[in-house]
ZATORDREN-605396 format. One line per 5 residues: their letters; for each residue z, y, x of C-alpha. Coordinates in steps of 0.25 Angstrom, whole numbers. Example, Ala and Ser with C-alpha at 12.3 -4.5 7.8 and 13.67 -1.06 7.14 Angstrom:
// residues 2
as	31 -18 49 | 29 -4 55 .
// end
This chain:
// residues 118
xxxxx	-125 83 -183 | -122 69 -178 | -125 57 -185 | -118 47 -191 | -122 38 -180 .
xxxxx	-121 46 -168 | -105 48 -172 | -104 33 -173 | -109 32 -160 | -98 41 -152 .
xxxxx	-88 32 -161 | -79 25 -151 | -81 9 -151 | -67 2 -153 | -69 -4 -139 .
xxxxx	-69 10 -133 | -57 14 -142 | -48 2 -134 | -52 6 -124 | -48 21 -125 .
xxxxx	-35 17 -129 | -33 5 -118 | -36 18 -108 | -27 27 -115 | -15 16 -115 .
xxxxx	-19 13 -100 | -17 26 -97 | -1 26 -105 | 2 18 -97 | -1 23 -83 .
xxxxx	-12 16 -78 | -25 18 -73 | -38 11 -80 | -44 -2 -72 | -59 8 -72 .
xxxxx	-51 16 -64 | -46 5 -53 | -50 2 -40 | -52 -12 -35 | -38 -17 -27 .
xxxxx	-31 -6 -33 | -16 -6 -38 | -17 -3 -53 | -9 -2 -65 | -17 -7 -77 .
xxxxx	-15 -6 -94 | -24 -13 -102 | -25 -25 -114 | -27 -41 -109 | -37 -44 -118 .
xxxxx	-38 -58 -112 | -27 -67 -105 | -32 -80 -99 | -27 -92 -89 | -35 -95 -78 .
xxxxx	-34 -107 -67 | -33 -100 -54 | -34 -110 -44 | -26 -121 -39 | -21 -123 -52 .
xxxxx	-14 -108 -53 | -17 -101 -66 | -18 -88 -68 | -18 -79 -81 | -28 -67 -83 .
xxxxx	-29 -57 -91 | -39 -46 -93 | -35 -33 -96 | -41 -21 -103 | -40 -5 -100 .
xxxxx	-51 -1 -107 | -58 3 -95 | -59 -12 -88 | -53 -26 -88 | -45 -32 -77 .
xxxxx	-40 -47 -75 | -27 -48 -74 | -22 -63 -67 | -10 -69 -66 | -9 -79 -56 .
xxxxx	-1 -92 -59 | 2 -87 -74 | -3 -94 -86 | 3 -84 -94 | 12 -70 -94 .
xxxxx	18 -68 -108 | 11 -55 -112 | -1 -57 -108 | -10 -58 -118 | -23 -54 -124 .
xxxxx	-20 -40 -131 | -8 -35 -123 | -8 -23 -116 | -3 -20 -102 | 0 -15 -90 .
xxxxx	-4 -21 -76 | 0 -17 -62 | -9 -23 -49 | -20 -23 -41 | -34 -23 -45 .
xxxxx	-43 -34 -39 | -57 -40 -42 | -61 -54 -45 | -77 -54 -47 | -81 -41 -54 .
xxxxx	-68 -38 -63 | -55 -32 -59 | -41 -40 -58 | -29 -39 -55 | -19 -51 -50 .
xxxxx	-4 -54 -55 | -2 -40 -61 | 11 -34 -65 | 12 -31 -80 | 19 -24 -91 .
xxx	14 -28 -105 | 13 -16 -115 | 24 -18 -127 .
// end
């Protein structure tokens, strides 16, 4: 008979609970997980910004970044020459549509299309 403990231990942590659902919804809405992505490939992407930030490109351009969460991996999303998009924000969930690059080790992808979820 297991023990008490050994139960707890199969228990789903909270994180990996998000993460199951972020997948699910991911999947609703048609797209294919960022794990799953080649590099430069043409994507479509749900997930939750879970940080929206303004950044100084260069020659004074700015540019706003977001990094969004699938529950499988995280990807920068920049905007060049906007300091803000209306819906943008910590907490939303979307939809992006573009094409995946790299800057350093992490995944991005530049002036995406997107559809905010209601």
């Amino acid at each position: 008979m297991p023990s008490r403990l050994s139960r707890a231990w199969r228990r789903p942590t909270l994180e990996q609970i998000e993460d199951d659902e972020l997948q699910r919804s991911a999947d609703q809405a048609g797209c294919r997980l960022l794990a799953s992505q080649s590099d430069r490939a043409v994507c479509s992407l749900h997930g939750e910004l879970r940080s929206v930030t303004t950044r100084p490109v260069s020659d004074g351009v700015s540019a706003l970044e977001a990094q969004l969460y699938d529950g499988s991996g995280q990807v920068t999303l920049v905007w060049l020459g906007r300091r803000e998009i209306k819906g943008i924000e910590p907490g939303r969930r979307l939809t992006v549509h573009g094409r995946i690059g790299r800057r350093g080790d992490s995944c991005v992808l530049y002036n995406p299309r997107y559809e905010l979820d209601a």
